[in-house]
C-alpha positions as CSV (number, residue, x, y, z in Angstrom):
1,X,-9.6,-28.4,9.5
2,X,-12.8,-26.4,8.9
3,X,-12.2,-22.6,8.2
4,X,-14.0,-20.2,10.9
5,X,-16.2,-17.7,9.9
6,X,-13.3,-15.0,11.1
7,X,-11.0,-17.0,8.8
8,X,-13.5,-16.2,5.8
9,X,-14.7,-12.8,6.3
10,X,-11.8,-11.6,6.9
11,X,-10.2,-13.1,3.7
12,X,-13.0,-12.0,1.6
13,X,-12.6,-8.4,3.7
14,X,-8.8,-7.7,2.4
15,X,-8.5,-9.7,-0.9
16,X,-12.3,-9.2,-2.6
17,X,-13.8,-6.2,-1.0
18,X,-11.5,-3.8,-0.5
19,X,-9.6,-4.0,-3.6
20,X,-12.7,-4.8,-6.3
21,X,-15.5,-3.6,-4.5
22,X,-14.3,0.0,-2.2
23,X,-11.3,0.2,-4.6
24,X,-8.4,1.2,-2.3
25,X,-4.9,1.7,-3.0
26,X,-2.6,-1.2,-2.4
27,X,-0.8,0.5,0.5
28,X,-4.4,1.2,2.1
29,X,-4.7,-3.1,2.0
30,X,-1.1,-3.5,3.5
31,X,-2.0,-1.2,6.3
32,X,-5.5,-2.8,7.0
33,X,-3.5,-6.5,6.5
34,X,-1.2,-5.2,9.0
35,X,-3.7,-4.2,11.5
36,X,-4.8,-7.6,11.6
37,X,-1.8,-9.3,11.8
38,X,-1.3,-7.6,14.7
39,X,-4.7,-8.3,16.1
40,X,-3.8,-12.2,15.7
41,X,-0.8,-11.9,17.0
42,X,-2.1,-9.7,20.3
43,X,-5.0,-12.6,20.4
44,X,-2.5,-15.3,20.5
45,X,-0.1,-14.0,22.7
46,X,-2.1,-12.3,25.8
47,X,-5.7,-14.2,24.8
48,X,-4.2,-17.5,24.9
49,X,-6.8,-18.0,21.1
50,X,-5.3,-20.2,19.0
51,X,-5.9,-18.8,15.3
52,X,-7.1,-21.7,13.8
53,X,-10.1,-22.1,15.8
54,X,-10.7,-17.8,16.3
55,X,-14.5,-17.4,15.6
56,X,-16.1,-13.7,15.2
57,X,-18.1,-14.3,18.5
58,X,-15.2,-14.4,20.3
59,X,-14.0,-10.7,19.3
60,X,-15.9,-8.8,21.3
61,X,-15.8,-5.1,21.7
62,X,-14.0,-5.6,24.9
63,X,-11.3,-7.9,23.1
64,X,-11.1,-5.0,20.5
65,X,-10.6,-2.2,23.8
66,X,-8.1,-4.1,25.3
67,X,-6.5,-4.6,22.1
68,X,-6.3,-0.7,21.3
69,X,-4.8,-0.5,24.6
70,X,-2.3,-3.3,24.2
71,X,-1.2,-1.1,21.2
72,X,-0.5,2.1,23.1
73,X,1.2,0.5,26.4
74,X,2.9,-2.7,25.3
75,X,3.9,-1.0,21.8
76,X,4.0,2.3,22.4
77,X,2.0,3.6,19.3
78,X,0.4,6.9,19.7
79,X,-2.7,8.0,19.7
80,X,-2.7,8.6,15.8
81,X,-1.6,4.9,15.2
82,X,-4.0,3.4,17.7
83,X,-6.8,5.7,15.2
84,X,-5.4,4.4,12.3
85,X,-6.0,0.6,13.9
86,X,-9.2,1.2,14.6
87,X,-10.6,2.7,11.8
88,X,-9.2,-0.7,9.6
89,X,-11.1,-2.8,12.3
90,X,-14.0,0.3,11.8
91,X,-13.8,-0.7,7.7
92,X,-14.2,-4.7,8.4
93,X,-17.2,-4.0,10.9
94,X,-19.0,-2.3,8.5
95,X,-18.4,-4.8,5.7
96,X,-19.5,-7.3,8.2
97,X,-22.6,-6.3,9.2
98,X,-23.7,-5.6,6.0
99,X,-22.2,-9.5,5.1
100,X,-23.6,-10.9,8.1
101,X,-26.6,-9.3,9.7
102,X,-26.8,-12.6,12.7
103,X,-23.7,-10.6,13.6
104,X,-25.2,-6.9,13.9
105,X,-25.1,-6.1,17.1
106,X,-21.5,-7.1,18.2
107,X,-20.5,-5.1,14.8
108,X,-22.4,-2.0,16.2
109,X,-20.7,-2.1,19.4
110,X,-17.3,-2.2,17.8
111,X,-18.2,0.7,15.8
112,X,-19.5,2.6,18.6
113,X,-15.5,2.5,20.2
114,X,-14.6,6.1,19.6
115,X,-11.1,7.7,18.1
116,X,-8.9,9.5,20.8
117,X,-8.1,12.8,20.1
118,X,-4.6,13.5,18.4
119,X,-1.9,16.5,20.1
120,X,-1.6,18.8,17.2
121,X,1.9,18.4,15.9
122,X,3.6,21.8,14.2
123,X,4.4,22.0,10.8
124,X,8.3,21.5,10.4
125,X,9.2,22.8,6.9
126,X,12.6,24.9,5.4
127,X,12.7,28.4,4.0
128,X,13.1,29.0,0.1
129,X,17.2,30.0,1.1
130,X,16.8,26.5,3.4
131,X,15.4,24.2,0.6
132,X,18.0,25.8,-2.1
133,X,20.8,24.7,0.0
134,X,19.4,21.4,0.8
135,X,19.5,21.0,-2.9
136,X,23.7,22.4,-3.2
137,X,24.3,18.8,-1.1
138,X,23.9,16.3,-3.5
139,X,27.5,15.5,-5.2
140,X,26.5,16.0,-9.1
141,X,29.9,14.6,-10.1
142,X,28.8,10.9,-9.3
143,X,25.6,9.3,-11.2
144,X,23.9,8.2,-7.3
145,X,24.3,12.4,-6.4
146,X,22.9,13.1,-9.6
147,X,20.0,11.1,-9.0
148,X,19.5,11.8,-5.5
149,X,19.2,15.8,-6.8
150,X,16.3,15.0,-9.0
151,X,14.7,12.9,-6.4
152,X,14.9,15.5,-4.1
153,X,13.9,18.5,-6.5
154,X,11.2,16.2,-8.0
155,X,10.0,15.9,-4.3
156,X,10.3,20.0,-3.6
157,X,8.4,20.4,-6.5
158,X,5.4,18.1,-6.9
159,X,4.5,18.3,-3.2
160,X,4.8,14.6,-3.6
161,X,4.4,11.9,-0.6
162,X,6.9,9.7,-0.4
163,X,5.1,6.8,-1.6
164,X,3.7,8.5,-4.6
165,X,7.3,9.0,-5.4
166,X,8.5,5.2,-5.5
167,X,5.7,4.4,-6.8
168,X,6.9,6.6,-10.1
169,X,7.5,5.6,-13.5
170,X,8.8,7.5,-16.5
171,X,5.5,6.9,-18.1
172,X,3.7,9.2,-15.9
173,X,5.9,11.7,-17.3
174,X,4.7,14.3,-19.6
175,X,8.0,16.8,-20.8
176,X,7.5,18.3,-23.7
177,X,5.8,21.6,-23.1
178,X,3.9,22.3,-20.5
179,X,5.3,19.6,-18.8
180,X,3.2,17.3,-16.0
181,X,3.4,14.9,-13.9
182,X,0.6,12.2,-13.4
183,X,0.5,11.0,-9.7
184,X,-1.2,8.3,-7.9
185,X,-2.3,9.4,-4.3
186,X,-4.2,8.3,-1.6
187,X,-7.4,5.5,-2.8
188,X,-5.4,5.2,-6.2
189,X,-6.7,8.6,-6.9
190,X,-5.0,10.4,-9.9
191,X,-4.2,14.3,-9.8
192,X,-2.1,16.0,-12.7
193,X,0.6,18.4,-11.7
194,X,1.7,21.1,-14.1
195,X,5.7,21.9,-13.7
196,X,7.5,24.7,-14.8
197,X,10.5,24.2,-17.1
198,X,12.9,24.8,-15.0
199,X,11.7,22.6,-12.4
200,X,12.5,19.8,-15.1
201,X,15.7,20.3,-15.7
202,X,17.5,17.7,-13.4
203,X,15.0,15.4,-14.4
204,X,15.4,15.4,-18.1
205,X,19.0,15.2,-17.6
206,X,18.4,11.8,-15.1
207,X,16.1,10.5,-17.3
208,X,18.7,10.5,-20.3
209,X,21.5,9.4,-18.8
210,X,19.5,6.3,-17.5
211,X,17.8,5.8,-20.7
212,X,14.7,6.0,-18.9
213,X,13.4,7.1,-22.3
214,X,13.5,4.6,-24.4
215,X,9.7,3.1,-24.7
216,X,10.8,-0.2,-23.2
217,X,11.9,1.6,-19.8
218,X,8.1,3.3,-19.5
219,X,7.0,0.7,-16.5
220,X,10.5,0.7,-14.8
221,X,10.4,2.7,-11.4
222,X,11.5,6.1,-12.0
223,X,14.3,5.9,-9.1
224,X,16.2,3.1,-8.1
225,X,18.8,1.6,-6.3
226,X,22.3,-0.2,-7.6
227,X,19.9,-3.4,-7.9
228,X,17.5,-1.6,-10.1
229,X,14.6,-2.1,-7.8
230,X,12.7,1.1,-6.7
231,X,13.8,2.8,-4.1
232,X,11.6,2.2,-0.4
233,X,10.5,4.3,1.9
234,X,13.6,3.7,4.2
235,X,15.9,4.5,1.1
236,X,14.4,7.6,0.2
237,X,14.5,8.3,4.4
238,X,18.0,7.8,4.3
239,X,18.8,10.1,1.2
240,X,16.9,13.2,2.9
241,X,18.6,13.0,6.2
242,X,22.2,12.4,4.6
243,X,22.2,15.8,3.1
244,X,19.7,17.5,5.6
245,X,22.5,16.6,8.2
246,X,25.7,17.8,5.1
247,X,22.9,21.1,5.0
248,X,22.5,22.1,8.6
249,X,26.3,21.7,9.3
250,X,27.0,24.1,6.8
251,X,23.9,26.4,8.1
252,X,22.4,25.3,11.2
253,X,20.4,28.7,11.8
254,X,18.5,27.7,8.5
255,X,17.3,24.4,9.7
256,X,15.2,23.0,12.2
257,X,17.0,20.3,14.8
258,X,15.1,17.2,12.8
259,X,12.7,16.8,9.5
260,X,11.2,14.4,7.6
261,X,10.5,13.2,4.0
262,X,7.4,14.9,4.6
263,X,8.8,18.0,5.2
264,X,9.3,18.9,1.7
265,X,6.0,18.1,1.1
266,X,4.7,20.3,3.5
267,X,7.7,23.2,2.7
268,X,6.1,23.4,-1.0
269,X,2.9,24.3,0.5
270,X,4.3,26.7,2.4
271,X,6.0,28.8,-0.4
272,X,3.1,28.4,-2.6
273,X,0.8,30.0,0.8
274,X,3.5,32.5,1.2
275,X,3.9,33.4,-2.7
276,X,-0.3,34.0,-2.9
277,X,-1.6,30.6,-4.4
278,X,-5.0,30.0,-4.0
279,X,-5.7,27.1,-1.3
280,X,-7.7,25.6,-3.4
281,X,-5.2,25.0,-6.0
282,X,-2.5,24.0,-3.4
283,X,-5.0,21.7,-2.5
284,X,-5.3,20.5,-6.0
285,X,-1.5,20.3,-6.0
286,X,-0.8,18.1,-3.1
287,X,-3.9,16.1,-3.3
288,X,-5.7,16.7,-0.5
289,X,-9.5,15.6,-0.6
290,X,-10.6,18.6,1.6
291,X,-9.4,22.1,1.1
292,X,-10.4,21.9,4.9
293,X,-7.0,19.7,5.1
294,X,-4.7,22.2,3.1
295,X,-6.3,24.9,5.7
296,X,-3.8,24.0,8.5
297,X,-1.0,25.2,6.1
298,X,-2.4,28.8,6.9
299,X,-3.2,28.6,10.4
300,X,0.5,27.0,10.7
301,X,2.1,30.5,8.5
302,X,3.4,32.9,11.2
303,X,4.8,35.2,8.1
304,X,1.0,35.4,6.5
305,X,-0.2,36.0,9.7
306,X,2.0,38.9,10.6
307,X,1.4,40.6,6.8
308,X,-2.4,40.5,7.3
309,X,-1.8,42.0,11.1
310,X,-0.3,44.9,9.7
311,X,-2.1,45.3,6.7
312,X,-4.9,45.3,9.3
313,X,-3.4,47.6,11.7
314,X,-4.3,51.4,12.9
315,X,-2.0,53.0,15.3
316,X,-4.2,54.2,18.4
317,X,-1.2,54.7,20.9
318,X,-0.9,58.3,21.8
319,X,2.5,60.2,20.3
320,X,2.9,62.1,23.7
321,X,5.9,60.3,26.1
322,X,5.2,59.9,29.6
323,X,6.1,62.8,31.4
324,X,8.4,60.2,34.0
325,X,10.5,59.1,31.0
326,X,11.9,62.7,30.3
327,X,13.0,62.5,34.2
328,X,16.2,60.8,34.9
329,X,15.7,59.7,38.4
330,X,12.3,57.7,38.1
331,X,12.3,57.4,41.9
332,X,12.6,61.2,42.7
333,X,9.6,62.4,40.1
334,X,7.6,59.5,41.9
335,X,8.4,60.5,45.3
336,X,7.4,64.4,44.1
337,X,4.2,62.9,42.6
């Protein structure tokens, strides 16, 4: 059978464009791929197309609508998912018209579909006393609780994503003095964060006692299961919410009622806000593109907020007490008024 135009634009969308030509990280492919998938699957299912004989004509901007929509009612994905959907099917558009201008006009009306607005979400994140006993959980008498305490101080201390984590190796390790860490982030961009010595101290011990030092070990993933294959993201899930759980039981009023992987992430922030870092090098630090993203870590910090109030503040209230509150009996001065 002929291939449809669909077929090949698409194909040349995920496996040429965006990995030779825009450059994107290979998670940023899965998650376009998945997109997709999903479309195909919708398109199948309640559009009765089969995929072998899908042509671009017959994705319309209406098929794409009700699609979004399938998302949020049938699936349940929130507004942030349906967002993340629709700018991959934003990315092909715009590769397509620029492929195919016969096809310019449906592609502008596709990218005229407009993101929904997200519910902010608060920031959940621990305290410094919080994050040290997180840290007291992990059983250092076994090799896994020894790994799973440099995973999680590693974590604390880069400001890492999970991903950037697996996607670790001991040869993006620097140890000697200063010590960095070279991480890949978001559109394979590369950011250098410096460590402090003591921050490395798990580490180095991890690294030795899984000979992750030896120059023949410098591609292996810097964490691992029992199989030796990195760890995923439902791994590393796991391993935060075993000892967040061991953490709050001991100490509930230090902990919030649920947090993520991301939560260290966005608790490293925090203390570097709170200890008078620069946003721009937080920003630096964690990543961001836009110091505009690392901003919602100071509209989020109650505790800088109240410091600048009363750094700020100038007492106007008179000293004098209200002549009622030297009277016992309220009532009586009131009814003498």
């Amino acid at each position: 059978m002929k291939p449809t135009d669909f077929s090949k634009y698409i194909s040349d969308f995920i496996s040429r464009y965006l990995p030779h030509e825009k450059g994107v990280s290979n998670n940023t492919i899965i998650a376009y791929r998945d997109t997709f998938v999903l479309l195909l699957e919708y398109l199948q299912k309640e559009k009765h197309l089969k995929v072998e004989k899908l042509t671009l004509d017959k994705v319309t901007k209406e098929v794409i609508l009700d699609y979004l929509d399938w998302l949020q009612n049938t699936r349940n994905c929130s507004n942030s998912t349906r967002n993340a959907r629709l700018a991959a099917i934003h990315s092909f558009y715009r590769f397509l018209q620029r492929e195919s201008l016969g096809h310019l006009h449906q592609c502008q009306r596709i990218l005229a579909i407009r993101f929904k607005k997200s519910s902010y979400k608060s920031i959940t994140y621990l305290s410094t006393e919080g994050m040290k006993l997180l840290l007291q959980q992990p059983d250092c008498t076994t090799l896994k609780g020894r790994r799973d305490l440099a995973l999680l101080s590693l974590m604390y201390d880069t400001g890492a994503r999970v991903q950037e984590i697996i996607d670790l190796t001991p040869s993006m390790l620097r140890l000697d003095t200063p010590p960095v860490i070279k991480i890949i982030g978001k559109g394979n961009r590369a950011r250098v964060v410096p460590m402090l010595d003591a921050q490395t101290d798990h580490l180095e011990d991890y690294i030795k006692e899984n000979r992750l030092d030896n120059a023949s070990a410098n591609m292996y993933p810097l964490f691992f299961n029992s199989r030796k294959e990195k760890l995923t993201r439902a791994g590393i899930h796991y391993i935060v919410q075993k000892y967040f759980k061991k953490a709050r039981e001991e100490n509930k009023v230090l902990f919030p009622e649920k947090i993520s992987c991301h939560s260290l992430r966005h608790s490293k922030a925090m203390h570097l806000l709170q200890a008078g870092v620069n946003l721009v090098y937080i920003r630096d630090i964690l990543g961001h593109v836009s110091v505009q993203t690392t901003e919602i870590y100071a509209r989020a910090d109650s505790k800088q907020k109240r410091k600048a109030l009363e750094k700020a503040y100038v007492n106007i209230n008179p000293n004098e007490t209200a002549v009622w509150t030297k009277n016992e009996n309220l009532i009586m001065w009131l009814k003498k008024f």
